[in-house]
TIPABA-341338 format. One record per residue (C-alpha): residue number from 1; x, y, z negated. Coordinates in steps of 0.5 Angstrom, whole numbers, plus 500, padded with zeros to 3 digits. Each point is the difference from the previous one (the first is absolute). Example, Ala and Ser with C-alpha at 12.3 -4.5 7.8 and 13.67 -1.06 7.14 Angstrom:
BEGIN
+-----+-----+-----+-----+
|   n |  c1 |  c2 |  c3 |
+-----+-----+-----+-----+
|   1 | 525 | 491 | 484 |
|   2 | 502 | 507 | 502 |
+-----+-----+-----+-----+
This chain:
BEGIN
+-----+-----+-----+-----+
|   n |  c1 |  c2 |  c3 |
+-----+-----+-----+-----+
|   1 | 741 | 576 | 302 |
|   2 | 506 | 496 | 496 |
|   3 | 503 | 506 | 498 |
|   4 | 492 | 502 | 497 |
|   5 | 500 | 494 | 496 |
|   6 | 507 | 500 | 499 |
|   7 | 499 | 507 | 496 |
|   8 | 494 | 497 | 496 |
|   9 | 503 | 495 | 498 |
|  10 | 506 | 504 | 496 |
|  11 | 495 | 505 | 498 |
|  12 | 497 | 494 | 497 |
|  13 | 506 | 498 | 497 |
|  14 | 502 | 506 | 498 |
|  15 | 492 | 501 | 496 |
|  16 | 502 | 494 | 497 |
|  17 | 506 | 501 | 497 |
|  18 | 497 | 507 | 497 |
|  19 | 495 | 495 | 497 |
|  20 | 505 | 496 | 497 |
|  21 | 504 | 506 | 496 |
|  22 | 494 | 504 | 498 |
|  23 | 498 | 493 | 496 |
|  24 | 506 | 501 | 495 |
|  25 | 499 | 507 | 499 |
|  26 | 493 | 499 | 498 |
|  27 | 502 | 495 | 496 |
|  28 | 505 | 504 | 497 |
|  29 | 494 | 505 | 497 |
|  30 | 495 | 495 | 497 |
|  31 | 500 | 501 | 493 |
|  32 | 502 | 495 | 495 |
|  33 | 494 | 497 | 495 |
|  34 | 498 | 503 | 493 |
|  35 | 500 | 495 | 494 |
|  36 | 503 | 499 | 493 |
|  37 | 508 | 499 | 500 |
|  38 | 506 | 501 | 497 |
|  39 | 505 | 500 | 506 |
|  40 | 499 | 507 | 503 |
|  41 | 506 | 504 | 500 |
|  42 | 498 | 506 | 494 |
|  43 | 503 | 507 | 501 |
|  44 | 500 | 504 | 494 |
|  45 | 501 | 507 | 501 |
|  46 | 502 | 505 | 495 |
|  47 | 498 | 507 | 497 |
|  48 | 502 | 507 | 499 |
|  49 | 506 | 501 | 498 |
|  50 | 503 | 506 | 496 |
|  51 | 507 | 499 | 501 |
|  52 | 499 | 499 | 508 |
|  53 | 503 | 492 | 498 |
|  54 | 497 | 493 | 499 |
|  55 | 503 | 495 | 497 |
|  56 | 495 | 494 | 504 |
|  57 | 503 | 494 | 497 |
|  58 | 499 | 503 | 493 |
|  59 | 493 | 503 | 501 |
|  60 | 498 | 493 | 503 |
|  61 | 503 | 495 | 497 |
|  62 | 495 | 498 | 495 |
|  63 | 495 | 500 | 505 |
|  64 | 504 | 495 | 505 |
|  65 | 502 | 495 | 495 |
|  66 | 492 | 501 | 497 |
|  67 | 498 | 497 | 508 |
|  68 | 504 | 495 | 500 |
|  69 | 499 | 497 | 493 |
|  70 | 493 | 500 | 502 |
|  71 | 502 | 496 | 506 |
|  72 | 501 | 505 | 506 |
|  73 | 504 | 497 | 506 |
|  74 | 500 | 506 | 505 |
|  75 | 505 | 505 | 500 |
|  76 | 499 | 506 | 494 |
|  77 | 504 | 506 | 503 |
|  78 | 502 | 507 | 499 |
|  79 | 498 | 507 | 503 |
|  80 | 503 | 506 | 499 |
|  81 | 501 | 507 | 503 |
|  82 | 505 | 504 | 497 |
|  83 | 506 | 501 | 501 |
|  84 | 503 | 499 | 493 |
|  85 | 496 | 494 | 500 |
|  86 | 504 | 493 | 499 |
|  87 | 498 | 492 | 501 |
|  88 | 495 | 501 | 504 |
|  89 | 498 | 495 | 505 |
|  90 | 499 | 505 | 504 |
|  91 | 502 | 507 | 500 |
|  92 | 498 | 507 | 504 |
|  93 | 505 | 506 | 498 |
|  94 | 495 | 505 | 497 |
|  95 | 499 | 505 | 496 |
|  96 | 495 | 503 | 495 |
|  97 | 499 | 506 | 506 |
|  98 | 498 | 493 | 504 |
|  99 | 492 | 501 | 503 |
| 100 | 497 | 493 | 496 |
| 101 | 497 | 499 | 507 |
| 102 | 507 | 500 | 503 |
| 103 | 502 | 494 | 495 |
| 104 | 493 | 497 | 501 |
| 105 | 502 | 499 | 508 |
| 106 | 506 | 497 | 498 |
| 107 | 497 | 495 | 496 |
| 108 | 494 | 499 | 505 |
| 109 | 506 | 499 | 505 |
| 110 | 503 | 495 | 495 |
| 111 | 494 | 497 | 500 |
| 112 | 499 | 499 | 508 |
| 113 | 508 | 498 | 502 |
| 114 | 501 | 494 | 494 |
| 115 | 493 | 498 | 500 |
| 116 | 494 | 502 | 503 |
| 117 | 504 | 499 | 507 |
| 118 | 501 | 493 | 498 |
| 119 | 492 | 499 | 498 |
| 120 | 502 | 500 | 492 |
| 121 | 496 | 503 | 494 |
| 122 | 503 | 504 | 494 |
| 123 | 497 | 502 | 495 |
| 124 | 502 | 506 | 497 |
| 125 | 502 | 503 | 493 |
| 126 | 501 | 508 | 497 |
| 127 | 502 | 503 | 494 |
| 128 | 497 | 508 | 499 |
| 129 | 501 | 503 | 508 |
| 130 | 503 | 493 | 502 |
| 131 | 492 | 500 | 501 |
| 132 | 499 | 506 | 505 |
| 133 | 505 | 498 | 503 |
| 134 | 496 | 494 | 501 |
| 135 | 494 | 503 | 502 |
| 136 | 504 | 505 | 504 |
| 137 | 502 | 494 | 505 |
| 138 | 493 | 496 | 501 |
| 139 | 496 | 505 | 500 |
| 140 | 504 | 504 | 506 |
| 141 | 500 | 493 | 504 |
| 142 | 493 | 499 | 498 |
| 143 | 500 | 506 | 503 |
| 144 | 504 | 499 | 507 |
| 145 | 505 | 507 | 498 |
| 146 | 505 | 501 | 505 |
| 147 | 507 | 497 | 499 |
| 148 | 497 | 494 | 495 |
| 149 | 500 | 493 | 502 |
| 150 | 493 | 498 | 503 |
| 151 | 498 | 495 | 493 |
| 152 | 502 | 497 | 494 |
| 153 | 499 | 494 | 497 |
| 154 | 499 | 502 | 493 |
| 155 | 496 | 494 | 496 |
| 156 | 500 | 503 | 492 |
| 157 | 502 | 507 | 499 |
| 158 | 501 | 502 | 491 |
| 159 | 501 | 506 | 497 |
| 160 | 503 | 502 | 494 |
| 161 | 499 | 506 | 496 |
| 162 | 500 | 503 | 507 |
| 163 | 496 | 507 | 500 |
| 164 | 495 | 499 | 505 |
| 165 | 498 | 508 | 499 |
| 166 | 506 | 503 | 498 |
| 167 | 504 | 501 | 494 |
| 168 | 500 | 508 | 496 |
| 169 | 507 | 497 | 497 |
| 170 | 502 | 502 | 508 |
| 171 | 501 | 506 | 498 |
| 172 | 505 | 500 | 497 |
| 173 | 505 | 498 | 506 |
| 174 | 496 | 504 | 505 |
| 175 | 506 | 503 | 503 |
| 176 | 501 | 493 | 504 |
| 177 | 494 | 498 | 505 |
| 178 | 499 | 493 | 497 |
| 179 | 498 | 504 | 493 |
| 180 | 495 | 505 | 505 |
| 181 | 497 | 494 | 503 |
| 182 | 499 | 496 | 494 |
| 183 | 496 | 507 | 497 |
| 184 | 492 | 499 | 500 |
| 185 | 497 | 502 | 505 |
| 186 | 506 | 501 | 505 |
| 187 | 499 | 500 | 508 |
| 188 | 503 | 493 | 499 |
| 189 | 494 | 497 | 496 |
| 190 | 496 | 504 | 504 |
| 191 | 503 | 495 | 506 |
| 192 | 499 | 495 | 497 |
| 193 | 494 | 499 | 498 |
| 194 | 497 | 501 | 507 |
| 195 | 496 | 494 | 501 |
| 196 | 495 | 502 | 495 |
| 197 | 496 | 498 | 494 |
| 198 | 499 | 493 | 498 |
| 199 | 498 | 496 | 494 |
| 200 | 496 | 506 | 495 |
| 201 | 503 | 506 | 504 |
| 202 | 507 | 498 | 499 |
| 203 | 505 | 500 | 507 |
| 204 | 501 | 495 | 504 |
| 205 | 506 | 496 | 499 |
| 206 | 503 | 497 | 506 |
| 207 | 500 | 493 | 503 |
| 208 | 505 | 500 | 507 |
| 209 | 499 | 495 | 504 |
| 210 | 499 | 494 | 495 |
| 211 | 495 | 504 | 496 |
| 212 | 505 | 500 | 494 |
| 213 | 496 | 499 | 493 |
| 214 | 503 | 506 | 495 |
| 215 | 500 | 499 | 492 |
| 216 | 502 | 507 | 495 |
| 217 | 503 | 500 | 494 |
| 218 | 501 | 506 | 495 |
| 219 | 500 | 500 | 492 |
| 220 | 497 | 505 | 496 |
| 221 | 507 | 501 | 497 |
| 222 | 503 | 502 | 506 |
| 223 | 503 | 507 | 499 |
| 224 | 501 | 501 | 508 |
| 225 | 494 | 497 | 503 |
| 226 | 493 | 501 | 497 |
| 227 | 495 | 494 | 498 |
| 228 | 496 | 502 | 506 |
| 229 | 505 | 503 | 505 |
| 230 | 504 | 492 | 500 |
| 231 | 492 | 497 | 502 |
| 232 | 496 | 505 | 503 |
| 233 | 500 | 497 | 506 |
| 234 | 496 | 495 | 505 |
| 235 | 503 | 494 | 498 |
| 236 | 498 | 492 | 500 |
| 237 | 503 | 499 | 492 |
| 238 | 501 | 507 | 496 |
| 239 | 504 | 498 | 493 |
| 240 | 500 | 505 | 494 |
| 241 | 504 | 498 | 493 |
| 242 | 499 | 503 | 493 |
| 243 | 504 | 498 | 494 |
| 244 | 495 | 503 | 497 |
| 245 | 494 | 497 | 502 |
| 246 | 502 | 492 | 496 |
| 247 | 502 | 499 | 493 |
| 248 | 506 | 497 | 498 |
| 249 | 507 | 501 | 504 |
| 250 | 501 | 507 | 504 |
| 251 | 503 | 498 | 506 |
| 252 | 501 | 507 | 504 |
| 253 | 501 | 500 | 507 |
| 254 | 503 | 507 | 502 |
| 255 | 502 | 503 | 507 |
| 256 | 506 | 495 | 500 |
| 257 | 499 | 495 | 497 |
| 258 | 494 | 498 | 505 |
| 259 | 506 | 496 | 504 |
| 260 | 505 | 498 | 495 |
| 261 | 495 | 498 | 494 |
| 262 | 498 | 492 | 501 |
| 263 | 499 | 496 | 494 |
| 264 | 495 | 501 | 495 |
| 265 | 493 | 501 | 500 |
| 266 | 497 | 507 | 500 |
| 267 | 493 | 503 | 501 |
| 268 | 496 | 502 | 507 |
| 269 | 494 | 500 | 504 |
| 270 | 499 | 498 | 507 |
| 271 | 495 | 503 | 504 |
| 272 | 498 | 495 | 507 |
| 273 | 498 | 504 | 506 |
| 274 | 491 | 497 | 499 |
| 275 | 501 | 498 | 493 |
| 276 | 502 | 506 | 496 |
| 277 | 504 | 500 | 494 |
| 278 | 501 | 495 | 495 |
| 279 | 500 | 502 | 492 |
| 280 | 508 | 500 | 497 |
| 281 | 503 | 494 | 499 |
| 282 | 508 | 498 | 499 |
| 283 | 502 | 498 | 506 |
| 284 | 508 | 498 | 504 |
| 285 | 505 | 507 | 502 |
| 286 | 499 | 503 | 506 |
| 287 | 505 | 497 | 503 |
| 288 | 496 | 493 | 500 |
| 289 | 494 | 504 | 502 |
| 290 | 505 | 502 | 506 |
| 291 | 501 | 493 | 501 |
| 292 | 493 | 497 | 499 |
| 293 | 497 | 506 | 505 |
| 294 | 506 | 498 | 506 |
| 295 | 498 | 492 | 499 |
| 296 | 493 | 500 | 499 |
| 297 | 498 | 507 | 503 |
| 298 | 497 | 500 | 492 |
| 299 | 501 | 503 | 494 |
| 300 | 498 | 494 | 496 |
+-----+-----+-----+-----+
């Protein structure tokens, strides 16, 4: 009879202490809350680059120093994935051939070991295919894929001049795989649209684990992705600029332009996910329209 209470009492012991290391981990999962901030850390993610090389800290600069003027605190950093890329916070060597799934794992798996394992929020940013890549990596661990992270705590996601539907100026280079991808109505579309048709038929964008909220934005002057085909998707905030739309001073906003170009007024409309568009008017860059979506999840 010892020997049986004996035995229950380890087993008790045993049970407790399994109680007592389940609760970390649990607590390890819980996501951190939403709100208006500006200490999560921003990852800026840039696109297609013709030479197979980007420079990160040019092409962001304007950008970074836009977010710390305004008062950021959180750390602004740099991916990139090409193998000529150079000072990128972090750098995956690729290539052009390099699926855009392919990087947007590495991206995902970013994510997860600096940030969501320690119960951090990012908000993200990307310029032309930096988007997909984006896209690429919420929706594959939305959608559990085998070999992703199991979440992602992403708070904001913005697109600049991303072609959400492709781009016929992929023809061009369609020797390499990125440029295959990135040909409207390539299987990679057909991937990524999966989730189905949101808001007036457009597809669905996705969210993750926080339920990230998208805002696009494209330029009738762009001579690479299309009005439609940078906003044509369900997004919470879509941005459209025009010079032509406003008397006074042209402000242009081409392809490069959208993450470099930062002072000055230019004209653009927004669209509110419920609320439609607003008329044309003179309004602050994309790269402050950048900043307002990651802090006040709105374009204002």
């Amino acid at each position: 009879m010892r020997r049986v209470l004996t035995l229950l009492a380890t087993l008790a012991m045993i049970a407790g202490l399994g109680l007592a290391t389940a609760a970390p981990a649990e607590a390890a999962a819980r996501k951190p809350p939403r709100g208006n901030t500006k200490n999560n850390p921003v990852i800026f993610v840039h696109g297609y680059a013709p030479s197979g090389k980007t420079d990160c800290e040019s092409t962001w600069r304007n950008a970074k120093q836009h977010f710390r003027n305004k008062g950021w605190t959180g750390s602004l950093l740099t991916f990139g994935y090409y193998r000529g890329d150079e000072h990128c916070t972090f750098h995956y060597k690729g290539s052009r051939d390099t699926s855009i799934h392919t990087v947007g794992r590495k991206l995902a798996w970013y994510i997860y070991d600096h940030y969501t394992s320690k119960n951090k929020k990012v908000d993200l940013v990307g310029h032309s295919m930096g988007g997909l890549v984006i896209r690429s990596a919420l929706l594959n661990v939305q959608r559990n894929a085998k070999g992703w992270p199991s979440r992602l705590y992403v708070e904001d996601v913005i697109t600049l001049a991303t072609p959400h539907k492709g781009t016929h100026v992929a023809k061009a280079c369609i020797a390499y795989r990125q440029c295959q991808q990135l040909n409207p109505g390539s299987s990679f579309f057909r991937q990524v649209e999966v989730l189905g048709k949101g808001t007036g038929g457009r597809p669905k964008l996705p969210g993750a684990e926080m339920g990230a909220r998208w805002t696009v934005m494209s330029s009738f002057e762009d001579d690479t992705v299309s009005e439609g085909g940078g906003v044509e998707v369900d997004a919470h905030h879509r941005i459209q600029y025009n010079a032509a739309r406003c008397a006074g001073d042209k402000k242009r906003l081409e392809h490069s332009h959208f993450p470099r170009k930062v002072a000055g007024a230019f004209c653009l409309r927004i669209y509110t996910r419920g609320a439609g568009w607003t008329s044309w008017f003179k309004k602050t860059s994309a790269v402050d329209r950048a900043y307002q979506a990651a802090y006040l999840h709105a374009s204002r």
